[in-house]
C-alpha positions in Angstrom: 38.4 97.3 -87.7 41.9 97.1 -87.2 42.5 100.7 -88.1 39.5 101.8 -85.4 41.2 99.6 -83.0 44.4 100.9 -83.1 44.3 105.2 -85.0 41.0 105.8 -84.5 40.6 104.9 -81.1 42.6 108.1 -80.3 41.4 110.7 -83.0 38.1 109.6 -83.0 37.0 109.8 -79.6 39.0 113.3 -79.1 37.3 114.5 -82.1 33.9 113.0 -81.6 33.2 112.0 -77.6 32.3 115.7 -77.3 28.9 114.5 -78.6 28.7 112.2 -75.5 28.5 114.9 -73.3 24.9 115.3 -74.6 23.9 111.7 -73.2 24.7 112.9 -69.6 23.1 115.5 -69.7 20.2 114.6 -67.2 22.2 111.6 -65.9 21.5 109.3 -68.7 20.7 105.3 -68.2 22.5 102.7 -68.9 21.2 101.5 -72.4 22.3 105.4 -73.9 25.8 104.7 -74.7 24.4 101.1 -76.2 21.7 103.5 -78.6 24.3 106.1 -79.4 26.7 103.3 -80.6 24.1 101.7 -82.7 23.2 105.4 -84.3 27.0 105.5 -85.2 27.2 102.1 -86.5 24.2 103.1 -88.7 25.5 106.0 -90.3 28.5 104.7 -90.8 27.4 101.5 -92.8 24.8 103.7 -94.6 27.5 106.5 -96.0 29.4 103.2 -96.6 27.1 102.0 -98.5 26.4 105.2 -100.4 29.8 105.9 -100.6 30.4 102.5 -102.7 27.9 102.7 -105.0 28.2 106.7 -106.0 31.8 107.4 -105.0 32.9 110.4 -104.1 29.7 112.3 -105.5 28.4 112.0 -102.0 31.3 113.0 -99.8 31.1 116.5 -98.1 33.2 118.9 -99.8 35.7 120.7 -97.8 34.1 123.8 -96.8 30.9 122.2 -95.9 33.0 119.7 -93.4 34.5 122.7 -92.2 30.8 124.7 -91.3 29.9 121.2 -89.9 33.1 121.2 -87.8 32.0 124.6 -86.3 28.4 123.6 -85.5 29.4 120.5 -83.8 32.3 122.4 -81.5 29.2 124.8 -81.2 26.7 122.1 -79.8 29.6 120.5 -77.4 29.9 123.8 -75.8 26.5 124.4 -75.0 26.5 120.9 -73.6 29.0 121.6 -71.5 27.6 124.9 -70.3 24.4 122.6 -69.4 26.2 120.5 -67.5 28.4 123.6 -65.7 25.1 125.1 -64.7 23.4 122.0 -63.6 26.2 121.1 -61.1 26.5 117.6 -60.1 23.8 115.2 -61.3 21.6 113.1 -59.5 22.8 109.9 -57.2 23.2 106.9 -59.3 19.7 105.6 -60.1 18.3 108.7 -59.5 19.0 110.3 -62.5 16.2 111.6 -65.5 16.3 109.2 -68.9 17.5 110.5 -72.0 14.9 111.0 -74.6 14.1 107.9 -76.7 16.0 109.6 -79.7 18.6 111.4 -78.5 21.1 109.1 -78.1 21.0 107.3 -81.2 20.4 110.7 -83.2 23.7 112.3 -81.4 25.6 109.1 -82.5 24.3 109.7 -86.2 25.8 112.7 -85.8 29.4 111.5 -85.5 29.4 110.9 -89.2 29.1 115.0 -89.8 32.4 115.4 -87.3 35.0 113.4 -89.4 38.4 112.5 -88.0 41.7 111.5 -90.2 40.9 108.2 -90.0 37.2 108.0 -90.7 38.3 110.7 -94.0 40.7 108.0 -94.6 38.2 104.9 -94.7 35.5 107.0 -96.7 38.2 107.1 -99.2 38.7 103.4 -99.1 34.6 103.0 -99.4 34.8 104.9 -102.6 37.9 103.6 -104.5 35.6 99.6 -103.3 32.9 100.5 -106.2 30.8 98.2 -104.3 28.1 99.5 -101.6 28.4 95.9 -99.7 32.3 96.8 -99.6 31.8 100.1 -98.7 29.4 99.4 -96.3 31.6 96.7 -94.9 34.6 99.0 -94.5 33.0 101.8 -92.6 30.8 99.0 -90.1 34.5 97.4 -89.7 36.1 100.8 -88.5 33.0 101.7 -86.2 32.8 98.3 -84.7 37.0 98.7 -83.9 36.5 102.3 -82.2 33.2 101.1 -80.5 35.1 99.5 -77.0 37.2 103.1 -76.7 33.5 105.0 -76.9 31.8 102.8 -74.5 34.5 103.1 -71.8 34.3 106.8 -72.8 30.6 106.7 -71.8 30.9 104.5 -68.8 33.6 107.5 -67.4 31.5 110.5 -68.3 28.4 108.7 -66.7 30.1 107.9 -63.7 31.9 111.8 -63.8 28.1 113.5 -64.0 26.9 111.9 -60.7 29.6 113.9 -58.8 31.3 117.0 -58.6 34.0 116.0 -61.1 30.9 116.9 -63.4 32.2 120.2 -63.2 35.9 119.7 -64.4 34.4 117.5 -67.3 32.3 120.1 -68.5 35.0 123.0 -68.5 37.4 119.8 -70.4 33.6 119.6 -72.8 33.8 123.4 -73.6 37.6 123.1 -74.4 37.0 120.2 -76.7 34.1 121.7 -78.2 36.3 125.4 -78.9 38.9 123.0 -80.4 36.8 121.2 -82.6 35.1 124.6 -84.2 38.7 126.1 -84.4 39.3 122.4 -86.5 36.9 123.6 -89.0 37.6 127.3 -89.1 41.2 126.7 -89.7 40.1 123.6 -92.4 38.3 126.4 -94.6 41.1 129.1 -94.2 38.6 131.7 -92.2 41.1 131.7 -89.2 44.5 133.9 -89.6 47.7 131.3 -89.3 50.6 132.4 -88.3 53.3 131.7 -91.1 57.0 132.2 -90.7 59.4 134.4 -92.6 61.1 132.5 -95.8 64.4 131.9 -94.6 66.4 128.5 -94.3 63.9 127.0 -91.3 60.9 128.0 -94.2 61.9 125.4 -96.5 64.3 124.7 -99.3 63.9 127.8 -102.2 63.6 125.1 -105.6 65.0 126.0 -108.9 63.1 128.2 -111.2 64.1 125.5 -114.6 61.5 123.7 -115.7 58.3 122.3 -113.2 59.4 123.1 -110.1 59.2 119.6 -108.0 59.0 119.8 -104.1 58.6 117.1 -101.2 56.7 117.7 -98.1 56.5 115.1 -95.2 53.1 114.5 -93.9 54.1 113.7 -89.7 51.9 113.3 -87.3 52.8 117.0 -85.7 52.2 118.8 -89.3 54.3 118.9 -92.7 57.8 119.5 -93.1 59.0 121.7 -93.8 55.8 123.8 -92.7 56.6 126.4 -95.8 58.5 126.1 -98.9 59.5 129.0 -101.3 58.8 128.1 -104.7 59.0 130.4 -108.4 56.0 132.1 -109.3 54.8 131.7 -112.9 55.8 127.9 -113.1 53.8 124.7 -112.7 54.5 123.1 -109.5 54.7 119.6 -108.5 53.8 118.4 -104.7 55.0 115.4 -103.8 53.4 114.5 -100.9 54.9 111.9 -98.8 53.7 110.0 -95.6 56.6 110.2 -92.8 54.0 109.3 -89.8 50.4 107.7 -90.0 48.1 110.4 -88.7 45.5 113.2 -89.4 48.0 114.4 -92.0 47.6 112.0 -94.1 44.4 113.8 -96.4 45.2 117.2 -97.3 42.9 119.8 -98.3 44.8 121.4 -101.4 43.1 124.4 -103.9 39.6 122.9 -102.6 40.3 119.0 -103.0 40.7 116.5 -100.7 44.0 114.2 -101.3 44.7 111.0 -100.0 48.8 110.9 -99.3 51.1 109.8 -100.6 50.6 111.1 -103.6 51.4 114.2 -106.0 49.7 116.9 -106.5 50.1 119.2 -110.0 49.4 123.1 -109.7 49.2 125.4 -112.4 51.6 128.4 -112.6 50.6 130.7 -109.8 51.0 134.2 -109.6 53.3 135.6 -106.1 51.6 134.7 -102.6 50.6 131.8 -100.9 48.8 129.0 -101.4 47.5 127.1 -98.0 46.8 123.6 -97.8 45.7 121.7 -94.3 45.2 118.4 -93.1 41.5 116.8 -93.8 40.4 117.7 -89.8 41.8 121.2 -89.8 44.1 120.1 -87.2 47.6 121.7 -89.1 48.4 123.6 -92.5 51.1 124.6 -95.0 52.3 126.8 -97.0 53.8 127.1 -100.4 55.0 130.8 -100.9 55.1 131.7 -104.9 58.0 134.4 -105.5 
């Protein structure tokens, strides 16, 4: 709860209240922020629960949290074009009610659109081996994030009955394009720029032996951002947390890791190998020469 409260309230709601904009989307009533809470807390105890008793067999691979990522930046934006087209909503009172479903359904959904945080509790619902622990865990962490969603809802309510509607929807459609670049950058399908190996790339490590580097997970990205290592070696990662944050689950070779920790790859041939954070949000490189 604590960790809802205080990380989560931030990364959460700017990964996740683009689903919101679905609730308003014919004015809403008041009891649809109440029913898409509830659909969260449900999920979230459920995959808790799940998550305890089977461990990580149930967890969403990388890649698939990455196509998941895309299709939920994909359904924000077409709320937000609904909402651009529509214009302001109705007076206050006036407005249509939101299917029975909906809003529960879309807060469901929040479970398929993970931020650092919510990677980082799913890990601590495995390593429990108990589904009442797990369950507890990820109920906890909804329940802290739950006031920051409901004065999210309150605003965007109160946003769609003007014309303000319209400035919500264009900030929607930028959330929504950040969110699928999240995921298409998580699986490696989007080019990232990477900078020449010089002394700003990272410190070159001695060919002897297992070559051992450090990188600094900060809440900006890892430092340094890319570090030349010998080809043909095995390589030791360790990964060290500088800054709580997104950054603190990478994506490495396929895996998801929870930081600090240290991470053992085989010889590599010359090239890169790209790891990111668990949301897609920043990468790193380690360049084999």
């Amino acid at each position: 709860m604590a960790a809802g409260l205080v990380a989560g309230t931030a990364t959460c709601a700017a990964t996740q209240g683009g689903l919101l904009v679905g609730l308003v989307g014919r004015g809403g009533d008041r009891a649809a922020v109440g029913w898409f809470l509830g659909g969260r807390l449900i999920s979230y105890t459920v995959a808790g629960a799940l998550l305890g008793l089977l461990g990580s067999a149930v967890s969403l691979p990388p890649p698939a949290r990455a196509a998941l990522l895309v299709a939920a930046g994909v359904v924000v934006v077409g709320f937000a074009v609904r909402m651009l087209r529509r214009g302001h909503c109705a007076a206050p009172g006036d407005g249509g009610e939101v299917p029975r479903l909906k809003a529960p359904l879309l807060g469901a959904a929040t479970i398929l659109v993970p931020c650092g945080m919510t990677l980082g509790v799913e890990m601590i619902a495995v390593s429990s081996g108990s589904p009442l622990a797990g369950a507890a865990a990820m109920a906890g962490f909804v329940l802290g994030t739950a006031p920051a969603f409901a004065l999210l809802g309150y605003v965007l309510r109160r946003v769609s009955r003007t014309r303000l509607s319209r400035v919500a929807g264009v900030i929607a459609i930028a959330a929504g394009v950040w969110t699928a670049g999240t995921g298409l950058n998580l699986a490696g399908w989007l080019p990232a720029a990477v900078p020449a190996t010089g002394p700003a790339a990272g410190p070159a490590v001695p060919a002897a032996g297992p070559a051992v580097v450090t990188v600094w997970a900060t809440r900006t990205g890892y430092r340094p951002f890319l570090v030349t290592v010998p080809a043909g070696v095995p390589v030791e990662i360790d990964f060290r947390v500088a800054e709580p944050g997104c950054t603190g689950t990478v994506v490495i070779a396929g895996r998801d890791v929870a930081l600090p920790a240290t991470d053992r790859q085989p010889p590599q041939p010359p090239g890169r190998l790209r790891y990111a954070c668990g949301m897609g949000m920043f990468t790193g490189f380690l360049d084999f020469r």
